[in-house]
Structures are given as structure tokens and as C-alpha cells.
N, C-alpha and C positions, 0 to 999 in steps of 0.2 A: 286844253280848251280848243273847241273847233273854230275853226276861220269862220268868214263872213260867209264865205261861198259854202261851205257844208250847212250853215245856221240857215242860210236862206233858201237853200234845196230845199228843205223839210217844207215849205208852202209849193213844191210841184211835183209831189208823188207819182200821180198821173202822167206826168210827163215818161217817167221814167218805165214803168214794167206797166205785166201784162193784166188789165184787170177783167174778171169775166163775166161781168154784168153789163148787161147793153148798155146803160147808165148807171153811174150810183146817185142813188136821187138826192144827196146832200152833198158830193164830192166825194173822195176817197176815205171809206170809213176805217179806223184802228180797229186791232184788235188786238188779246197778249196770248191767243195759242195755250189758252186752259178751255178743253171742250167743257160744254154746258150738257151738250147731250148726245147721243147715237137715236140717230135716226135712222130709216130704210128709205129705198127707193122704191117709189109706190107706180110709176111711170117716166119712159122718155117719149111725148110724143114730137117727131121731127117734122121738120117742114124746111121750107127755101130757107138756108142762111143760119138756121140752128136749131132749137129745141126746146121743147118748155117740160121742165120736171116737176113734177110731183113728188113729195117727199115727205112721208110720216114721221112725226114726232111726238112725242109726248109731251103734255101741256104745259107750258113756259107759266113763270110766274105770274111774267107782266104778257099778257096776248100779244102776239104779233100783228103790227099793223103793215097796211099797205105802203109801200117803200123802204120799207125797211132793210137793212141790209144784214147778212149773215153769210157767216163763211161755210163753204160747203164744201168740207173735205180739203178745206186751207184756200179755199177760191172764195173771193168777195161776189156776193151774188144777190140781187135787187127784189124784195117781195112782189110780186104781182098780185097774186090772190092768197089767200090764206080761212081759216078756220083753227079751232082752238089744237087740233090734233095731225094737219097737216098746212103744207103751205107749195107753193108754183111759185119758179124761177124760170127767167128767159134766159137760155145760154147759148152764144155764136159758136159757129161751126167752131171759128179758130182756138175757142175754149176748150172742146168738145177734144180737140186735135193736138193741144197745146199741152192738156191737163188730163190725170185719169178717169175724167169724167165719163168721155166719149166710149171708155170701156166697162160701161158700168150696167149691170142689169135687173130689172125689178126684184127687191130681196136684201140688194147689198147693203150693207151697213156704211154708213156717212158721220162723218163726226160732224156736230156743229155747234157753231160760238156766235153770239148776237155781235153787233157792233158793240165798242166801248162807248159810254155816255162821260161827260166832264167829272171828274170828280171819284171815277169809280178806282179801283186797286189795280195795281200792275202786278199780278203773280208772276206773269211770267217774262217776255219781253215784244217790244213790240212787232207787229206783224200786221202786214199792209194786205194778204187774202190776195197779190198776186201774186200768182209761181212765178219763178224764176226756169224750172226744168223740172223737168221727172228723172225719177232715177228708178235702177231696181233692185230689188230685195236681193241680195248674193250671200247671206246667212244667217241665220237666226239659233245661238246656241245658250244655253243656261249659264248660270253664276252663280252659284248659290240660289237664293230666291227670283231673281232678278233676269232679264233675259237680256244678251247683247246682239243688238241688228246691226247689219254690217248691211248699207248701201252704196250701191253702186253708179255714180255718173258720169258726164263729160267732164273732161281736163278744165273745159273753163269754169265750168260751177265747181269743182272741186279747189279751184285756187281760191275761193271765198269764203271758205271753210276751214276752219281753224279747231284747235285742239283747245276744248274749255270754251269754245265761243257756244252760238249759239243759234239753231236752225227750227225751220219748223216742217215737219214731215207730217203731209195728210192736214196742215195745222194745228198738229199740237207742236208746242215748246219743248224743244229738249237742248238736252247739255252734252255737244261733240264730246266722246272720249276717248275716241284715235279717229286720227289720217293715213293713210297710205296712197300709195300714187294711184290706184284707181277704184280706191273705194272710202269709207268714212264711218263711224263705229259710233253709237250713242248706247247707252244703257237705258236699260224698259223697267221700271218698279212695278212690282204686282197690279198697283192700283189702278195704274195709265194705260197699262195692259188690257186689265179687266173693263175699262170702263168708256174707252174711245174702239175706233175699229180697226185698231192694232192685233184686237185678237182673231179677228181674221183672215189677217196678212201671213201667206207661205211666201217661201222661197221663189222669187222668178214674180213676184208680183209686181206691180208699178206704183209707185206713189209718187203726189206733188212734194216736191222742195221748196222752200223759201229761204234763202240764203241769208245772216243779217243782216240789217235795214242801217245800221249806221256804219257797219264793214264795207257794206257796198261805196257809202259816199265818200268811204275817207277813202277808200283805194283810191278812185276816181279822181279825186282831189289831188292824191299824190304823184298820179300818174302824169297830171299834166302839170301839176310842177315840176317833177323831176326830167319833165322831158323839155321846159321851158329853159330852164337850169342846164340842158347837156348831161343829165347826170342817168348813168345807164351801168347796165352789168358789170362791164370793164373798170367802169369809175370808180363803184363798190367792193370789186375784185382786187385793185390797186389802192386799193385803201387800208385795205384788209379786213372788210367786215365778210369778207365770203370765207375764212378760211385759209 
């Protein structure tokens, strides 16, 4: 069961990471990292301070309204205007710089997932559409049907990362199936493949990260108790849980 302090994080999201909509016009919207759709980038035009995208997609169930929020390419990003087959995003430079947005050019393929509504199904897990880091693609080799990506990032995003946990890359959901000291290994099923814009990711490519959402709070949480407590490597090492 989590503490009081991890239970009542979950009301300051915002507080915490990076989110890349000049606002989100209800607060910080969920989402579970199963794409609804692959869309293209129909325009970046830039100006002082960021950029507004245009972005084709194909017709949603429910029409997109104004404010609405949708991840794009794992980044929480605010409607401004829209139509039944495209829609415009305001994105800050720091987005642009933070995320692989800023290297994206009219054509590309974008995954994207509406906000979660109350009520609706969690396939996958939750995902907040801030990045945490990018990483970069360091291989992509076959398994039988199945293809295994091996990405690559910093030592601190990689200590949040765990084996069987759970990340979202680009914003889709997936299930880590190794670690190593400087890279991390998930399996790609035909489907996820074919149908997000996985499939057009090479080697040496960049994608957004999002590290898990409840990994992150209970580190955090431990971190400053164990450091409240005096309790440190040596404590652990003389106890003998290091070995």
C-alpha cells in the first residue's frame, strides 16, 4: 500500500514533469499509451517562443473539439483548432528541444491517443504525455515474428527502468524485457508495429520516453526516507542485502 505522500502526489502531476502544451485546458490529462491513430505532419509553422502544428489524421469517432488534449507522439498537447481530418497544436520551443518533435518534418508519422474520459478501460498503463528524456534507437533485430528495440539513454532515466516494468516510447505502452547499463530492450508484436509509427523508426533514430508514473513516485518517496533514516549503500552493503 502506498503512503500518504505518494497517494497525494497523484493530485500534482503538473508539478512534477514536462508537459508540452502551453496549457492543458482541464489540468493534466491521462492517458494508457494504446495509439488510436497514426497521423502525419501536415506543418510546423514557427514563430517567437514555439510553433503551431498541423497534423493530419483520420476521422475520430467522437470529432475533436476545441481544447482538447491528445498526445502526440507521447507528448500531452492542447487543440487549438481542428476539422474532422486535421487538427493545430501550440508547442514551446522547450518542447520542440526537450522532445522529438522539434525534429520532425512534414510527412512524418505521429502516433496519437485522445485524453482518457472517467470510466473508460486501462489497456495499457497510465501515462501522463510528459517526456521524461529521449533516447536513441541502438538496434532493432527480429525474434521470430516479433521485433526486439534496444534504446538507448542517460544513466538517470535508465535507473527508472526496470525489467517487466513499464515505459512508453513515442507513447505507446510497452513491457521493458532487458536492462543493461546503457541501454533497455522492449519487444515490438506485428500489430504495434504495423499500426503506430514504430514502423518507421531506424537505428540512430530519437524517440520520447516516459518512464513509469508510479516508479517514479515511490523512488522519490524512498529516496527521502532512506536518506531521513541515515540509511545509504554501506547501510545496505553491511547488512547484506548487496551481496
Amino acid at each position: 500500500m502506498f503512503s500518504p505522500f505518494v497517494l497525494q502526489s497523484f493530485g500534482h502531476l503538473g508539478d512534477f514533469w514536462f508537459c508540452g502544451a502551453k496549457r492543458c485546458a482541464r489540468g493534466c490529462e491521462m492517458f494508457t499509451g494504446l495509439i488510436e491513430a497514426v497521423g502525419r505532419l501536415k506543418s510546423a509553422n514557427r514563430s517567437e517562443g514555439g510553433a503551431a502544428l498541423e497534423i493530419g489524421c483520420p476521422e475520430w469517432d467522437v470529432p475533436l473539439e476545441l481544447g482538447d488534449s491528445v498526445a502526440v507522439q507521447g507528448v500531452c498537447l492542447t487543440v487549438t483548432s481542428c476539422d474532422l481530418t486535421s487538427f493545430v497544436c501550440d508547442v514551446l520551443d522547450e518542447t520542440l528541444d526537450r522532445t522529438n518533435l522539434g525534429g520532425k518534418v512534414s510527412g512524418d508519422a505521429l502516433n496519437l491517443e485522445r485524453a482518457m474520459k472517467l470510466g473508460d478501460r486501462l489497456g495499457g498503463h497510465f501515462v501522463t504525455g510528459h517526456v521524461d528524456a529521449i533516447g536513441t534507437i541502438s538496434a532493432i533485430r527480429m525474434s521470430g515474428r516479433d521485433r526486439i528495440v534496444a534504446v538507448k539513454c542517460d544513466p538517470e532515466t535508465l535507473s527508472g527502468i526496470v525489467e517487466k516494468g513499464s515505459i512508453a516510447i513515442d507513447g505507446i505502452s510497452l513491457t521493458v524485457s532487458a536492462v543493461s547499463e546503457s541501454d533497455f530492450e522492449v519487444n515490438i508484436i506485428p500489430f504495434s508495429w504495423e499500426h503506430t509509427s514504430l514502423s518507421a523508426r531506424n537505428v540512430g533514430d530519437v524517440v520520447n520516453l516516459e518512464t513509469d508514473m508510479l516508479g517514479k513516485y515511490v523512488a522519490k518517496y524512498l529516496l527521502k526516507t532512506s536518506s531521513k533514516a541515515g540509511v545509504g549503500m554501506n547501510t545496505l552493503a553491511s547488512a547484506g542485502f548487496l551481496g
